[in-house]
N, C-alpha and C positions, 0 to 999 in steps of 0.2 A: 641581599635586599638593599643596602646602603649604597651601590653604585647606582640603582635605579632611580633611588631616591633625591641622589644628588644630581644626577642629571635631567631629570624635574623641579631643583632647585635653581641648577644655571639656566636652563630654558624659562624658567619662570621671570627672572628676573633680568634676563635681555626683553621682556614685555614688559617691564614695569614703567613705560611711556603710554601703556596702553590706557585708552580710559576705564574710568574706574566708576562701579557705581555708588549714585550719590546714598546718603545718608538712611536715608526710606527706603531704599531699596538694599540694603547690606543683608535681611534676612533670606532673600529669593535665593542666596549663592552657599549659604551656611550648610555643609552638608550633617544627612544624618549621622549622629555620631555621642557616643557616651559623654565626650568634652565640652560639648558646647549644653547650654541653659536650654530648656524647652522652648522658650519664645525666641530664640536665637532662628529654629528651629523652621524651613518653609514646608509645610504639612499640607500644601495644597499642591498637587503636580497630577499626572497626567496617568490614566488606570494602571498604568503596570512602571513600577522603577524598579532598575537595577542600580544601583550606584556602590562607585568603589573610595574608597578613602585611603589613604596611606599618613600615618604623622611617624615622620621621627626627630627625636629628640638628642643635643648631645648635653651633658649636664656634669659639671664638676665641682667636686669638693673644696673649696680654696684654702680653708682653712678652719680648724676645728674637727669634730665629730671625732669618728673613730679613728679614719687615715684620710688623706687628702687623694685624691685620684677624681679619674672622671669615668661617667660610663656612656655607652648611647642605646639607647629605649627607642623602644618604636612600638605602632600598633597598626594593626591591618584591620577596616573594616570593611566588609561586602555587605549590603543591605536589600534584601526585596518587600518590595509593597505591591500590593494588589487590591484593587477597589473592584469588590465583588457584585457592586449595584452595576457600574458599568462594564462590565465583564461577563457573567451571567445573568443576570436581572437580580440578585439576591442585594435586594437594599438596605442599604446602612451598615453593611458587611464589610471589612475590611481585612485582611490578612498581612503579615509583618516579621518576616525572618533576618536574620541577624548572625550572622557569623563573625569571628573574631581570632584574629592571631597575635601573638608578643611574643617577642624574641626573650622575655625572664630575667633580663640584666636590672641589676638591682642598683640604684642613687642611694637608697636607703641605707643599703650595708655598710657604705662610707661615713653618711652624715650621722646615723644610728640613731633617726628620728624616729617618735611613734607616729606623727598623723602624716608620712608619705610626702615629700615633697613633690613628688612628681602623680599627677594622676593617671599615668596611664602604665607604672608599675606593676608587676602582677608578681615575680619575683620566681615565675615557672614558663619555661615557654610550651607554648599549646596553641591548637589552632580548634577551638572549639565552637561549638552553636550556644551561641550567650543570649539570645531571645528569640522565641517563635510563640505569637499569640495572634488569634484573632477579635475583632473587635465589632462588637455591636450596637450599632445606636438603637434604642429605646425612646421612641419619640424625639422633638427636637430638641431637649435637653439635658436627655442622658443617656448614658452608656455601660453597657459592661464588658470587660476584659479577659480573656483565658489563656492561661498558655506561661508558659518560660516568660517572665517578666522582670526587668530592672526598677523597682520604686520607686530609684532615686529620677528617674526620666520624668516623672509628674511629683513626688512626694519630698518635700524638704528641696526645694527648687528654684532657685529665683536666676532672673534672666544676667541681670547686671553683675553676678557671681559668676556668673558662666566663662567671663572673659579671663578667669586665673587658672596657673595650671598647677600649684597643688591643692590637695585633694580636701582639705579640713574646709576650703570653701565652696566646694560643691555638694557636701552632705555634713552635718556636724561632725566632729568624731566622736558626741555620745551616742550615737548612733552605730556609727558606722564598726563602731569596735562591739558592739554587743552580738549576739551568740556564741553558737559553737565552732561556726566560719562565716562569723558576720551575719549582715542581713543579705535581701536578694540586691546585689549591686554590683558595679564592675568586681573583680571580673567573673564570679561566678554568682549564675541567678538561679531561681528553685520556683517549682510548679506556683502559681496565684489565681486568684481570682481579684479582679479590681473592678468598684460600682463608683461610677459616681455622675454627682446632678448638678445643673448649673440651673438654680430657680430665677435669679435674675443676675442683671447685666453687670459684670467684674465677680458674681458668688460663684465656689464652686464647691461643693460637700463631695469628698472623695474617701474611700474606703480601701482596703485590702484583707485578703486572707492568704497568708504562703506559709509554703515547707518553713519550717523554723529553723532546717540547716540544707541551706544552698550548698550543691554538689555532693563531693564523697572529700572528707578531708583530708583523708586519707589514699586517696589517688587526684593532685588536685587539677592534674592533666586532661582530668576528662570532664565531659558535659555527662553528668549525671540524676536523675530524678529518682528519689528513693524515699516513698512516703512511710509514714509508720519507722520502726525501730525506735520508740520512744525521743522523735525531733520534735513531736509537740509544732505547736503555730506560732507566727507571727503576726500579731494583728494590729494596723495600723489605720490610721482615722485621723483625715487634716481638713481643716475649714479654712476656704481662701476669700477672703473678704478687701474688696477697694477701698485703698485709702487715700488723696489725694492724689489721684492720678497714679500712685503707683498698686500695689497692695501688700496686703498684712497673709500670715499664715501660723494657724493655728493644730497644733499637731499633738497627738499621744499615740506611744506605741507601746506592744506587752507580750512578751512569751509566755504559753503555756507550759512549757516541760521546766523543767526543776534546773538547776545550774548551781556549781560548787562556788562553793562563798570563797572569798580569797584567804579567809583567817583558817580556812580545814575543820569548821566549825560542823558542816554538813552542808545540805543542797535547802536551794530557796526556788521557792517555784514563781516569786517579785521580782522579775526581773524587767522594770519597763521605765520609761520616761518619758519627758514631755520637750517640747521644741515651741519656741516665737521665734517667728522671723519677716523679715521685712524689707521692703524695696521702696525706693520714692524719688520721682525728678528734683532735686532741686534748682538748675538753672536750666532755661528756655532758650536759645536765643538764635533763631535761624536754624543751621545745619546743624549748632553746636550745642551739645546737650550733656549735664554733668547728672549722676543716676548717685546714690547713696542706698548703701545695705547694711542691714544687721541682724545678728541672730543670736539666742539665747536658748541653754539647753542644758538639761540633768539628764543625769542616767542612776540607778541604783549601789551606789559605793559599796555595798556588801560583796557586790559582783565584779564590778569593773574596776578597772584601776584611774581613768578618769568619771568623774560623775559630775562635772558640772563642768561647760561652755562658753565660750564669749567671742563674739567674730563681731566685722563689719570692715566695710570698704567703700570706694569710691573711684568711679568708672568717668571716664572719659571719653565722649566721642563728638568725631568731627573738630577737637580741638586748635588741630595741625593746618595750619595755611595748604590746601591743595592735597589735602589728604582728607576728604570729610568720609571714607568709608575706615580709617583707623581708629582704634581706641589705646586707653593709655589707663591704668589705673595704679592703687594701690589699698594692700587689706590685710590683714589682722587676723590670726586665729589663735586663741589661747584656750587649750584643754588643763583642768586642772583636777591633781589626784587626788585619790579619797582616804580617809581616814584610814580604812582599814590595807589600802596598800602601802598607805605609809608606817603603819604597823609593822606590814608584811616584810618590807623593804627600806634596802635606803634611797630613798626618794626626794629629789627637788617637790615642790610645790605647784610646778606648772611646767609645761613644755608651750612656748609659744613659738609661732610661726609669722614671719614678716615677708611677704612679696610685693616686687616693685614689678611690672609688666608694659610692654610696649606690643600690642597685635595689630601688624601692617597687610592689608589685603593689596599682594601685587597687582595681581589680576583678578577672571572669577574663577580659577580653578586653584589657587595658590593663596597660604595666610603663611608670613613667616612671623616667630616671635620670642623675643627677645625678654630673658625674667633675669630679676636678683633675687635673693631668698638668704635672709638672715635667721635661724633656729636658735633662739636660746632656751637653754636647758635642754638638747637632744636626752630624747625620751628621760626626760624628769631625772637624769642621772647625773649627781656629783660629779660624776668624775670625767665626764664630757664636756670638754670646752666648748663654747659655743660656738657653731659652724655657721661660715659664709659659703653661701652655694652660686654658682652663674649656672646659667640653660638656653639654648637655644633651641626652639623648635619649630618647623614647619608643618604643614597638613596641607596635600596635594589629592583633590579630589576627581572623580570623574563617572559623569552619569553615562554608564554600558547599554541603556534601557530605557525610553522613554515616551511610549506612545501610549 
């Protein structure tokens, strides 16, 4: 798969004379795909898409972590959409499948970080169905959702995060580490139900109910739905409110089923937390537009090994003389351990994650992008020097389907 990919890398980039579209238009070309933020995301196209995506990544240790080395990551996505109003007369309907492959090559094993440097790691390779739901609209301002669902695609989401590629800035890691295998998110998702209403213009009150353990974790190869066996729910609940032009997001989430305390004390059936997070323009100025994020987030210390959160970053776009569909930024994520794992363990106090990123659109089928990645404290452990990471990656897309 790597020869394919690179010779979609050199083709790409003998057009890189080609025009590029301007600033307001950067979203029309963004394909579907677990990497990019929702509003990255162009959700209006034509009854039926097939579109393919391919990213791959090559990423190396420079120094620190466990060992120095490099690996290369990749991920395949195929995506169908169907707008069942203009297809069969069934209005407000829509249908949305989702398949997914990773070659399983692990960054992580080198740097021997906990919140993933890389987001599109899975650390098993499999070619599985990672979402199929249909979608209903309910009047013009709501909807509900069924089916194999990813959260994180609408829940704990902001657009200007979207542009980093690891993974502590597209979903907290108080979140993202809690269950049994996680919540439903890359790379394995679990049966949902999702409601939610937009009463007026920038609000949106969204809901969820899912399996409270995506997949089988114990074959984690496959696409599996397995309700009952004591997985209990995940119940998740965010309010998105406008805030100066950008907006605010207000989240609680909570498992039902019981989960072992890290001290061997017994099971707690508390195991939830809450999230703030936030987007906002700060500069205007033509093509050129600077975007600021931040997020804030607990999880229950009894349970987890991090329980409490700190991110933010800042985005750049159109910065670049003759580049106004690039962006450039840099962001922050700092997960920090809890009381009781540092009982458990010998633990640092925090594992932080520092990315610098440069994402150049050559053309519109082609993003290459270029990251630095400073980890100090991999995974809160003493006795891991603090790792410099470099990565490069590209995402080569192409709509098969489009009428």
């Amino acid at each position: 798969m790597l020869l394919p990919a690179a010779t979609l890398l050199l083709s790409g980039a003998a057009a890189a004379d080609a025009p590029l579209s301007v600033h307001a238009d950067r979203a029309s070309h963004v394909p579907h795909s677990h990497v990019h933020a929702p509003g990255e995301i162009d959700e209006s196209h034509d009854p039926l898409l097939l579109q393919i995506t391919y990213t791959g990544e090559v990423m190396g240790n420079a120094a620190g972590g466990v060992r120095r080395g490099a690996r290369y990551l990749d991920n395949l996505d195929l995506v169908f959409e169907a707008d069942m109003g203009a297809l069969v007369g069934w209005r407000g309907a829509r249908v949305h499948v989702y398949g997914l492959y990773n070659n399983g090559r692990s960054i992580s094993d080198l740097v021997g970080d906990a919140q993933a440097v890389s987001n599109i790691e899975t650390g098993v390779s499999a070619l599985r169905l990672y979402e199929a739901w249909a979608d209903q609209k309910l009047g013009k301002s709501a909807s509900i959702r069924v089916g194999l669902y990813d959260l994180n695609s609408e829940f704990d989401a902001l657009d200007a995060a979207g542009l980093f590629v690891s993974s502590p800035n597209g979903i907290g890691t108080d979140i993202a580490q809690s269950g049994r295998n996680g919540p439903s998110i890359f790379p394995s998702t679990s049966l949902a139900a999702r409601f939610d209403i937009a009463p007026a213009d920038g609000w949106t009150i969204r809901a969820a109910v899912l399996d409270g353990v995506p997949g089988d974790p114990n074959h984690p190869r496959r696409t599996s739905v397995r309700l009952g066996n004591g997985d209990g729910a995940l119940l998740i609940g965010e309010l998105q409110a406008p805030v100066g032009g950008g907006k605010l997001l207000l989240g609680h989430w909570r498992y039902t089923a019981k989960q072992d305390r890290l001290d061997g004390s017994g099971r707690a059936r508390e195991n939830s937390g809450v999230y703030v997070r936030g987007e906002l323009p700060l500069v205007k100025r033509g093509k050129r537009q600077l975007d600021g994020f931040a997020r804030l987030g607990t999880a229950d210390g009894r349970l987890a090994m991090f329980d409490r959160f700190a991110g933010g970053g800042l985005k750049f776009s159109g910065w670049v003389p003759g580049r106004d569909a690039d962006d450039f930024g840099l962001a922050i994520a700092a997960a920090f351990t809890s009381r009781d794992y540092r009982l458990t363990s010998v633990a640092a106090a925090s594992e932080i994650a520092v990315e610098a990123t440069y994402r150049a659109r050559v053309n519109d089928w082609l993003l290459v992008q270029p990251s630095l990645h400073y980890i100090r404290n991999p995974n809160a452990d003493p006795a891991l020097a603090d790792a410099l990471v470099l990565g490069f990656r590209f995402e080569a897309s192409h709509s098969l389907l489009g009428f």
